[in-house]
Structure formats: C-alpha cells, structure tokens
C-alpha positions in Angstrom: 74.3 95.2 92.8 73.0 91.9 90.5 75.6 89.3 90.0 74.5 90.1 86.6 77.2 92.4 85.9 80.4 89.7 87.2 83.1 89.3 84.5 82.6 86.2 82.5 86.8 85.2 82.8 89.3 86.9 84.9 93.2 86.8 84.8 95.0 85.4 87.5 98.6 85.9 88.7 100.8 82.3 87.1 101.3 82.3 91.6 98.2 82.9 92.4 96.9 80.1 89.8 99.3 77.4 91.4 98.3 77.9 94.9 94.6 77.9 93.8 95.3 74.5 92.1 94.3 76.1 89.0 97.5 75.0 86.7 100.2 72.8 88.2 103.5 73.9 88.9 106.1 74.3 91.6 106.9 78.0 93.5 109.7 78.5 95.8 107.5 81.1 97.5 103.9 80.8 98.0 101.7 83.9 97.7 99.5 84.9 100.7 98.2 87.1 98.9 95.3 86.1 95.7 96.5 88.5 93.0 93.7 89.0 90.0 93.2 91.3 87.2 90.1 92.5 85.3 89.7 90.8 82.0 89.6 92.5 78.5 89.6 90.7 75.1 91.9 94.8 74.0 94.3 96.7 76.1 93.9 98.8 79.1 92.5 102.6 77.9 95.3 104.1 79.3 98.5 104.4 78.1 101.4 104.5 80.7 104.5 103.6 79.6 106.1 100.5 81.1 102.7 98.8 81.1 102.4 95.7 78.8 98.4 96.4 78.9 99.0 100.2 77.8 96.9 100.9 75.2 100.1 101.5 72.4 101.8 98.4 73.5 102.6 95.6 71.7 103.3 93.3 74.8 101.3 90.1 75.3 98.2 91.0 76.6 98.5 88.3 79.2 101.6 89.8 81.0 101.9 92.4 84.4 105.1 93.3 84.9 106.8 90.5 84.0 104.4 88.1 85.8 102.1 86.2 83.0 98.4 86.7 84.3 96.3 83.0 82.4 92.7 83.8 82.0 89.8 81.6 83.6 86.2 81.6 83.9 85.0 83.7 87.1 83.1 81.2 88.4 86.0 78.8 88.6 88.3 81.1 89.9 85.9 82.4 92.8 85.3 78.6 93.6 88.8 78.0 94.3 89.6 81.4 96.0 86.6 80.1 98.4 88.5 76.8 98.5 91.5 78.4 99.7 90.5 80.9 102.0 88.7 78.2 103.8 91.9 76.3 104.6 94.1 79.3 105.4 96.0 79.1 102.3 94.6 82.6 101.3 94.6 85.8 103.5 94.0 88.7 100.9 92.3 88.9 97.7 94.2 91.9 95.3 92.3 93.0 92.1 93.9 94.8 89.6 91.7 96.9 88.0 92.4 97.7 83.9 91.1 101.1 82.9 88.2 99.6 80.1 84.1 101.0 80.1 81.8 99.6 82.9 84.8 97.7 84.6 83.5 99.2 88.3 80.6 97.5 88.1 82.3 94.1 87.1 84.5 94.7 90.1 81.6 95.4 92.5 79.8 92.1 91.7 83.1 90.7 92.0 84.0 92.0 95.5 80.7 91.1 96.4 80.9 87.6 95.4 83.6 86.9 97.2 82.5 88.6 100.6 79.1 86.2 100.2 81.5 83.7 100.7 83.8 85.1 103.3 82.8 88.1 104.7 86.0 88.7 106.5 88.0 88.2 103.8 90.2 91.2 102.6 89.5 92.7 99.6 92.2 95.6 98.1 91.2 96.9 94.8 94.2 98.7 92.8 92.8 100.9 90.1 92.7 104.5 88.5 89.4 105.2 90.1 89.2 108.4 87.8 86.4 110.1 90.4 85.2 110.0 93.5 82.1 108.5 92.8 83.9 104.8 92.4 85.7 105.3 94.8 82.9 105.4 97.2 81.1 102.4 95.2 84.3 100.2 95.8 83.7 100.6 99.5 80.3 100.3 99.5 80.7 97.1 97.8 83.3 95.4 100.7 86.6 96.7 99.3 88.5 96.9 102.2 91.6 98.5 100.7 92.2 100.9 97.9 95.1 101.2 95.6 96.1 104.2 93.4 99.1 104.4 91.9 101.3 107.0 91.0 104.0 105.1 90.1 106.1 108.0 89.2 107.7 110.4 92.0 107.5 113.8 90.2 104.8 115.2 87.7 107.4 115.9 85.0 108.1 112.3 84.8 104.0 111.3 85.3 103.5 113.5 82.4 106.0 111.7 80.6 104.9 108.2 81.1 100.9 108.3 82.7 100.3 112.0 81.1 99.7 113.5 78.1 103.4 113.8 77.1 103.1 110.4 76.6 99.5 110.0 75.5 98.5 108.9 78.7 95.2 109.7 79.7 96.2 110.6 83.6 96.9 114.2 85.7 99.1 114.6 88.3 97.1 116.5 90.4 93.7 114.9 89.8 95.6 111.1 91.2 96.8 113.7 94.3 93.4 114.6 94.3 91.9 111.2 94.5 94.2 109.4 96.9 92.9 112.5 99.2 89.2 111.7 98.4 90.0 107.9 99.2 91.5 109.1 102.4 88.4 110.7 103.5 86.5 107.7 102.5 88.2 104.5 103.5 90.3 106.3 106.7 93.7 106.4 106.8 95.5 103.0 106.4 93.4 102.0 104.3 94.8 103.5 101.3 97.7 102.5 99.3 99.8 103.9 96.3 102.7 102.2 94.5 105.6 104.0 93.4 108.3 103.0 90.8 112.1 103.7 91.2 114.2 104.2 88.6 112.1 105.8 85.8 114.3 109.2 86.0 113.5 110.3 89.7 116.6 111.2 92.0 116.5 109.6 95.2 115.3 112.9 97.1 112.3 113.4 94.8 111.1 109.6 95.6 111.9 110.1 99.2 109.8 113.3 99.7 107.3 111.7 97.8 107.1 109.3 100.5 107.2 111.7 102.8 103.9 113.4 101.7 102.5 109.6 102.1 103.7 108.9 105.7 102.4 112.6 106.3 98.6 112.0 104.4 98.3 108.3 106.4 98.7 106.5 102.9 101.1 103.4 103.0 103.2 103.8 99.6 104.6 100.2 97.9 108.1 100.8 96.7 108.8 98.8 93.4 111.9 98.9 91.0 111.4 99.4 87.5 111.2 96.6 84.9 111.6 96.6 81.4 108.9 94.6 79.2 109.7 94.4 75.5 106.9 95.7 73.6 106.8 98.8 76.0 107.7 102.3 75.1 110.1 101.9 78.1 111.5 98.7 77.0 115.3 99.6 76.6 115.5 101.5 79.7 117.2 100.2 82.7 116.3 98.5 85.7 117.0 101.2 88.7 121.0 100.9 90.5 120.6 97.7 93.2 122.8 99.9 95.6 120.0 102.6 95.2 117.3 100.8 95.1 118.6 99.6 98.4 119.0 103.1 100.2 115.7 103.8 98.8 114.1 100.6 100.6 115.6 101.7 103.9 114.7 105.1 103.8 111.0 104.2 103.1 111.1 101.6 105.6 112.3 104.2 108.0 109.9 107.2 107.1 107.0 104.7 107.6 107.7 103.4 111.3 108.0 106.7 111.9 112.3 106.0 112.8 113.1 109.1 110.3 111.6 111.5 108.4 112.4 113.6 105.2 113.9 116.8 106.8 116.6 114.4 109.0 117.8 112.6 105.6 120.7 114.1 104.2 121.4 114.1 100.4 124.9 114.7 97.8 124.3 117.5 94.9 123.1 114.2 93.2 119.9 113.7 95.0 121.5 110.4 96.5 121.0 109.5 100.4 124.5 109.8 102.2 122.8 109.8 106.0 119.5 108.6 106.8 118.9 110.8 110.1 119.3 107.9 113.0 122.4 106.8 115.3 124.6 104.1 114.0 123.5 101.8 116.3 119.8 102.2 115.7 120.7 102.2 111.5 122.3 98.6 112.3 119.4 97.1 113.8 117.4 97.8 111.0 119.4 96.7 108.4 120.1 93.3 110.1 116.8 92.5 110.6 116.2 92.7 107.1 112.9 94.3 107.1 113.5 96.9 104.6 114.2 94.9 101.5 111.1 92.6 101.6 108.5 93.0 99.6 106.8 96.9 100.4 102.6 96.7 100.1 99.3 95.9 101.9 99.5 93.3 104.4 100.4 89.7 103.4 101.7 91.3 100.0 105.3 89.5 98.9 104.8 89.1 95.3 107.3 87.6 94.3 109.4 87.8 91.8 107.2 90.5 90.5 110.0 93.1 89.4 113.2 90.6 89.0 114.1 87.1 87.7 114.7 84.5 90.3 118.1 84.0 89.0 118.5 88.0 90.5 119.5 90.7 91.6 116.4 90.7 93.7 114.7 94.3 94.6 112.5 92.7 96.7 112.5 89.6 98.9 109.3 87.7 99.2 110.3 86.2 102.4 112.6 86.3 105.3 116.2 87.0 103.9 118.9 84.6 105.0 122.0 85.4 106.3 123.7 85.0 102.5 121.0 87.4 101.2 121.7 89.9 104.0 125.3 89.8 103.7 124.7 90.6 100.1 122.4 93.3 100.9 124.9 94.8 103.3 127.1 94.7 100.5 125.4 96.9 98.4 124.3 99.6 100.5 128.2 99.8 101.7 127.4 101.2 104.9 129.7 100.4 107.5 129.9 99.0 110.5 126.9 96.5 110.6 
C-alpha cells in the first residue's frame, strides 16, 4: 500500500502529546503506551451514545472520553513517535480508529509507516472493523493487535446505545461475529474488546460477558462509564465505586484463570457476594493491588482516562500505594484483608 493514502493530521492523546514533546506540560503519570486517533474535519459515522465523536453529538470534536485528543500533521507526529520509541520512552503504538469512508486505508499506510521505522514496534488498532475483509488488511499491514469494542454487556443495552434504538449503526451479533473472525485471524491473545460498566448492566450480565471472553481467548478492558456533556448519555451516572471495584476483581480473577463465572455467587440483584476462591487466596489478590489498575493490552495505563485526578479513581495507572489500597479495601468491604 502507497504512503499515498497516510492521513494528512492525526489527533493525539493531550498524554501522549507531552511525552512526545509535542505540547509542553507536566503528567503525574507517563504513558507507555502512544495513544492516536484517526482524524476527521465531521464526526464519527456512528452514533453510540456516550461518545463525544457520535455522529448526533454536540461534544467538541476534539475530546475521547474526557481526554482532549490536539490534532497535528502526520508527518510530525510519526517523527516524534520514531523519536521516542528509539529511546524507550514508547512501547506500544494504539490507534483509534473513527468510523468515517476510506479510513482503513489511512490506517494501513499509517501502520505501515511506523513499522518502516521500527519493525518491532507494537501496533494495536481499536476500531469497528464492520467485515472481515479489514480485518485481515489490518494484519496484513503490521497491526499486531486488534480492538473491537462492545462496550456494552448485554444486547438490549447495545441496541440502546451502539444499535438502532439509538440510531446507531451497529448489531450485536455481527460485533460477536467479528471479534470471532479476528480470533481466527490474529490468534488468540491477540484480540481485545473493551467493555463499559455502569451503562444499565447488573454485575452478572458484565461478569458472564467476561466469561465468554476468557472462554473465546479475547482479553476484555474493563472501563467505568463517563459522562461527556453534549452526549445523549450526559446526565447519567458514573457506575457505584464499590461496584466498579467487585467488578475489577472478578475480571481480574476470570482472566488468570483464579475463578470463573459458574464459582461466582450473585444476590437477587445481580451483585457479586462471593467470588469462588478461599479467603486466604481472595486476600492476596486484593493486596497486591492488581485488580484495580488500569485493564487493556500490554503497557496500557491510560490514565485518567474515565476519572478526574482529583478522584474517585476506577482505574489506577500505576502501582497503588498503601493509602490507595487501604481506600480500595474500603470500598469493596470485604473482610479480613
């Protein structure tokens, strides 16, 4: 594929930006991880409902999350994401993909141009690759890791916010049906999908979702929900901290492989009251604070994607210390520690 087709700008996480000496400015937390997005002068063709580059938003078309995502020229940016990898700063490159015409052939010059640089450089592509067809071009291009999210853990709440009960342009099945045909083309491992709590799901239905994950061999990111004014979903609330906590330990769990779904024990509510394991074994994990950082492809911390530094933090970008783990403790009031 030319270089003929490369974006002429692409966005650029304000993180990402700093530690590629881009803009100035101070982070507590540094990310290991290059975080870009696909550039469009409109919105995203889709229309999912907490996204500020929905199509029917009217949220600052430089915003993620709440993350604000400053546009540069691609050659720049590529220069100093070849800077950085070659001094270690950088271990992953992540690309956000917006759903917008001919945007798989951007990102395939793009991948490309990186790998010419560093082929050993990781490349993860998140995206809605809407057929299998692109999804086999990403990997023939270098991607290295695929993303598809479903954000949502049930279809009654993906038709409400991806699907056409929303006017989203997305199916249920058909995004089941992809992260299978990504399986069979990138291996197990290799493929990722990001889930969002808080969004109407009961703990059980997000937990069996990642069940079916663990069970296909796709790692699923676990991320609280955040609302962006100008979104559909604007007034709706941030998921329960204390939840949000049993739902990062469960996850944590189901992935190594310590529990699984059928050992989990839920109240009429769908809430977790017993996660399967001896107490003993249910300590450990909690003290070593595993659980509650970020969730993602390797070297992924994000931080302060889905929370404001001033807190509650869902998920901690580094190593919690012992006030942040007391805290923790705190809030899943499980006893003893």
């Amino acid at each position: 594929m030319s270089t003929q087709n490369l974006p002429v700008q692409l966005r650029v996480s304000i993180g990402t930006a700093i530690s590629l000496d881009l803009i100035e400015g101070k982070m507590d937390v540094t990310p290991a991880t290059a975080y870009l997005m696909t550039f469009t002068e409109g919105k995203c063709l889709a229309n999912c409902n907490f996204c500020p580059q929905a199509q029917e938003s009217k949220s600052n078309t430089n915003l993620l999350s709440r993350v604000s995502w400053p546009a540069f020229p691609t050659f720049v940016v590529v220069a100093a994401l070849n800077n950085a990898i070659k001094k270690g700063n950088i271990k992953r490159v992540c690309i956000q993909v917006l759903n917008v015409p001919n945007v798989f052939l951007h990102v395939d010059s793009l991948v490309r141009e990186i790998k010419k640089n560093d082929p050993g450089i990781c490349v993860s592509v998140s995206c809605q690759p809407l057929n299998s067809e692109n999804i086999l071009l990403l990997k023939k291009a270098g991607v290295d890791r695929i993303g598809i999210a479903l954000d949502a853990a049930s279809e009654a709440i993906f038709r409400h916010i991806k699907g056409v009960e929303g006017g989203g342009i997305y199916n249920w099945h058909q995004e089941l049906g992809l992260l299978e045909e990504a399986l069979l083309i990138f291996g197990q491992g290799k493929v990722s999908t990001h889930l969002i709590a808080g969004l109407g799901e009961t703990e059980q239905e997000i937990v069996c979702l990642i069940q079916w994950c663990v069970d296909k061999g796709i790692l699923p990111a676990l991320f609280a929900f955040t609302p962006i004014k100008g979104t559909p979903l604007e007034k709706h609330s941030p998921p329960n901290i204390e939840s949000y906590r049993r739902l990062q330990l469960a996850r944590y769990m189901l992935v190594q492989g310590i529990t699984c779904f059928k050992h989990l024990t839920f109240n009429t509510e769908g809430q977790i009251v017993l996660f399967g394991v001896d107490t003993t074994i249910l300590d450990a994990i909690v003290n070593s604070g595993l659980p509650f950082q970020t969730s993602g492809c390797p070297n992924c911390n994000r931080p302060f994607y889905n929370e404001k530094p001033s807190g509650p933090l869902y998920n901690y970008p580094k190593n919690l210390n012992q006030k942040e783990l007391d805290e923790v403790k705190r809030q899943l009031n499980i006893r003893p520690f």
